[in-house]
C-alpha positions in Angstrom: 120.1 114.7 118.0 121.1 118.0 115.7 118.3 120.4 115.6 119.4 121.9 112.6 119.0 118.4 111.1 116.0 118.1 108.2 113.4 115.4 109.0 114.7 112.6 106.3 118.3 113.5 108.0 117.1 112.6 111.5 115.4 109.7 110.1 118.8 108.3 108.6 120.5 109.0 111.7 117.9 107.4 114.1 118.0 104.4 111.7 121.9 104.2 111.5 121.9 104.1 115.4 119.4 101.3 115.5 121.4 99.6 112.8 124.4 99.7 115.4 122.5 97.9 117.8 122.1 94.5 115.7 124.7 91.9 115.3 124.8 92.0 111.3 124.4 94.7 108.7 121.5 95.6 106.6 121.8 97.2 103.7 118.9 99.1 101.5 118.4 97.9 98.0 119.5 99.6 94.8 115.8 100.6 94.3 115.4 101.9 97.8 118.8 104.2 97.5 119.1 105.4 93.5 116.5 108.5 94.1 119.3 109.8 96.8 121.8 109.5 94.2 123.3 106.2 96.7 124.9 103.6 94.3 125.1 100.0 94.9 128.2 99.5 93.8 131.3 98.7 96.9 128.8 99.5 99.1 129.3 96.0 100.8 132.8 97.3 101.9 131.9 100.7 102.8 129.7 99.1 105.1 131.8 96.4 107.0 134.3 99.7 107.0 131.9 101.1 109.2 130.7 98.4 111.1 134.2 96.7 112.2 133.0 92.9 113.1 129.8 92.4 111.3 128.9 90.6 108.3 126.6 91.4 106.0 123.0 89.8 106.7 122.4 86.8 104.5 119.4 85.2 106.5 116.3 86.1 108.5 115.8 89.7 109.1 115.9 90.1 113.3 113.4 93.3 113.1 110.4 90.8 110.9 108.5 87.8 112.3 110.0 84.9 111.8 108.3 83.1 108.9 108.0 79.2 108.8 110.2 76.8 107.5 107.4 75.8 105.0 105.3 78.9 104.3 101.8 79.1 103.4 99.8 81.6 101.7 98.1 82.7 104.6 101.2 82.4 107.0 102.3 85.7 104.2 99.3 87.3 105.2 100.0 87.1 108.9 103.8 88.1 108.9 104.1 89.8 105.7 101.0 91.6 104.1 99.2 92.4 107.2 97.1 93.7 108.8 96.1 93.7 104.8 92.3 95.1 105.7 92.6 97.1 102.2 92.8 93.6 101.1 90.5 91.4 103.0 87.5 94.3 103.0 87.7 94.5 99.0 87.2 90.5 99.2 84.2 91.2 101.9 83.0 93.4 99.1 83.1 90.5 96.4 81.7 87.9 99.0 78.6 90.4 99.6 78.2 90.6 96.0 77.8 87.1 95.4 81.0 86.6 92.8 81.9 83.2 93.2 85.3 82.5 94.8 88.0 82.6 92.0 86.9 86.7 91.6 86.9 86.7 95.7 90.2 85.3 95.5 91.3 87.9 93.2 89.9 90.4 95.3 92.0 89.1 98.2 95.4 88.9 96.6 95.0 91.6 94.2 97.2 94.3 95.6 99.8 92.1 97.2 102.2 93.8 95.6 101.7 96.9 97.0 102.2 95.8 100.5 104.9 93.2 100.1 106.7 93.8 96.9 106.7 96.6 95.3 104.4 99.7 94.2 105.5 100.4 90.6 103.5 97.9 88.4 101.7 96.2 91.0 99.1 94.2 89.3 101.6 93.0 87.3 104.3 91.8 90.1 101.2 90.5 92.1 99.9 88.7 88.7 103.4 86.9 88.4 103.5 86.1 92.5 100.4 84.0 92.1 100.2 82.9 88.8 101.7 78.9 89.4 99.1 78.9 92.2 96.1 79.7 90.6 93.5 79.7 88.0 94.9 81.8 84.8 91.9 83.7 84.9 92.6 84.6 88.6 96.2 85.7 87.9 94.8 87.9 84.1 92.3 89.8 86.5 94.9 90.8 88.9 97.7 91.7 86.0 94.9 93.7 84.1 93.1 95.5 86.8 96.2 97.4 87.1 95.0 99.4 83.6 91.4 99.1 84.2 90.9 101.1 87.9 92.5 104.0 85.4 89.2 103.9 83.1 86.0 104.5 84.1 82.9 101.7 83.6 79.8 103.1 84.4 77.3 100.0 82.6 79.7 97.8 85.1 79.4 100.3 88.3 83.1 101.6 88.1 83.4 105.2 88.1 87.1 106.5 88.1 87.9 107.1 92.2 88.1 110.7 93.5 91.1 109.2 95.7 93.0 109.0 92.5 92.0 112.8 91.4 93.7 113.6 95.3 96.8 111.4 94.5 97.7 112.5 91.3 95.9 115.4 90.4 92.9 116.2 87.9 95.1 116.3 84.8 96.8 113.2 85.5 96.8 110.8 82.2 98.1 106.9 82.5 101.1 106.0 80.7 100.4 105.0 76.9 101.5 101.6 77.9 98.5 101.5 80.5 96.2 102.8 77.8 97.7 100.0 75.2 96.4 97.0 78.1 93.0 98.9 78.9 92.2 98.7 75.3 93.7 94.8 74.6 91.1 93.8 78.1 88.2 95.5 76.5 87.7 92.8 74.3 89.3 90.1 76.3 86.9 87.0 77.6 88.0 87.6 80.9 87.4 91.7 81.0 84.3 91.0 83.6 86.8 89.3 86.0 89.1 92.3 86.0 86.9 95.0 86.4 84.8 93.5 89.5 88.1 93.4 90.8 88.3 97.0 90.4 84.3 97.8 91.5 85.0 95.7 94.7 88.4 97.1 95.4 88.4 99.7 98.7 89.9 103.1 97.3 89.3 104.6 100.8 88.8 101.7 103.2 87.4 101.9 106.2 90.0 101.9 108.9 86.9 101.6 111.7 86.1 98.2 110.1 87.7 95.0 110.8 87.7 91.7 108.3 89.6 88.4 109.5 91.5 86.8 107.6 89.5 83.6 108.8 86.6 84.5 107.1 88.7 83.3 103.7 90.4 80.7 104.6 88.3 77.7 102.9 88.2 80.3 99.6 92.3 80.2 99.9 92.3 76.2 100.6 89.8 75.3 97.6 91.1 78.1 95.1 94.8 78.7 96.5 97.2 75.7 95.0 100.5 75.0 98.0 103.2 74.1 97.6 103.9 71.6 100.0 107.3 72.5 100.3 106.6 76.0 100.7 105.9 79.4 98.7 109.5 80.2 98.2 111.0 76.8 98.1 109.1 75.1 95.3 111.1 75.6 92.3 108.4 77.8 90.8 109.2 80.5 88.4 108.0 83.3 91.2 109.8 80.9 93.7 112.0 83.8 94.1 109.9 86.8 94.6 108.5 84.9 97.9 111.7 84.3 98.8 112.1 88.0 98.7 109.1 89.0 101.2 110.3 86.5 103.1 114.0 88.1 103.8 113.9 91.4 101.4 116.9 93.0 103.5 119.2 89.5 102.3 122.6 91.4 101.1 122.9 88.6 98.1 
């Protein structure tokens, strides 16, 4: 490999090369490329121009587990989310605390998102992954605890997160639509739910400490509603987003 190559140049070439080495194509998303100035549009032929003999890949993904024909909740947690210890310590937190188990369960799932989906507007993409399978109040906390981590709570026991100060600096102000929720919550029935979400989540978990999934499982079967046919294949309205973790790299 070049030596005069950058590091994000070598990275692109190392992946192009291991690209070569599968029997279809995968292309990035739109959202993945539009920062490098890469548009979507004929990228589709630029790619089978370059890859004589491949088609585009429109199933599984050959570099992911293989997910089952009738996904489960916790199947997502083993092949897509995981290891997920941010996750399942924050619910560890809540379980220790005594919440009872729709506020553990919301400590479980709420920052599915993050390691699944998407970053931007995480509480409220994991709020609309869960919300067909769940108590309303569950899905709320999740969608609102997205505003609340950003304001401080000390009569609750939430103090805003040095991590946060690290991130994104100490002059860093949320977004006025963030501000707009935080006040709406404030005087919502369910604010309680939404900010022990944010008092048991992990801002700097510990990676010496190990939670298993197993430890939740009876809080996901009595609080968690499956689809029998499978999260992805049930019709829902966030039918689709599974569908997405489960093959994100689908060209179509």
């Amino acid at each position: 490999m070049n030596e005069a190559m950058s590091w994000a140049e070598r990275l692109d070439a190392l992946e192009a090369e291991k690209m070569r080495e599968l029997d279809v194509i995968i292309a990035k998303s739109a959202l993945f490329t539009m920062a490098d100035g890469i548009r979507q549009e004929g990228v589709g032929n630029l790619l089978l121009q370059r890859n004589p003999g491949k088609y585009m890949l429109m199933s599984d993904d050959p570099r992911l587990p293989k997910m089952p024909e009738k996904p489960t909740l916790v199947d997502y947690f083993k092949l897509r989310f995981g290891p997920a210890q941010h996750l399942l310590q924050s619910a560890r937190h809540a379980q220790k605390a005594g919440c009872n188990e729709k506020i553990i369960l919301a400590c479980l799932l709420h920052d599915i998102s993050v390691l699944a989906f998407i970053r931007g507007d995480h509480g409220y993409y994991g709020a609309q992954l869960i919300e067909p399978y769940v108590d309303e109040e569950v899905s709320w906390a999740i969608r609102t605890h997205q505003a609340l981590r950003f304001f401080a709570d000390e009569g609750a026991g939430y103090a805003y997160p040095d991590q946060y100060r690290r991130f994104f600096g100490p002059n860093y102000k949320p977004d006025p639509y963030i501000e707009d929720e935080y006040k709406r919550a404030r005087n919502h029935r369910w604010y309680g739910t939404a900010r022990t979400i944010c008092v048991n989540d992990i801002y700097s978990f510990d990676a010496n400490v190990k939670v298993p999934l197993d430890d939740f499982i009876d809080v996901i079967g009595r609080n968690f509603r499956q689809p029998k046919e499978g999260l992805g294949f049930d019709g829902s309205p966030s039918a689709h987003m599974w569908r997405t973790i489960s093959r994100p790299t689908k060209f179509l």
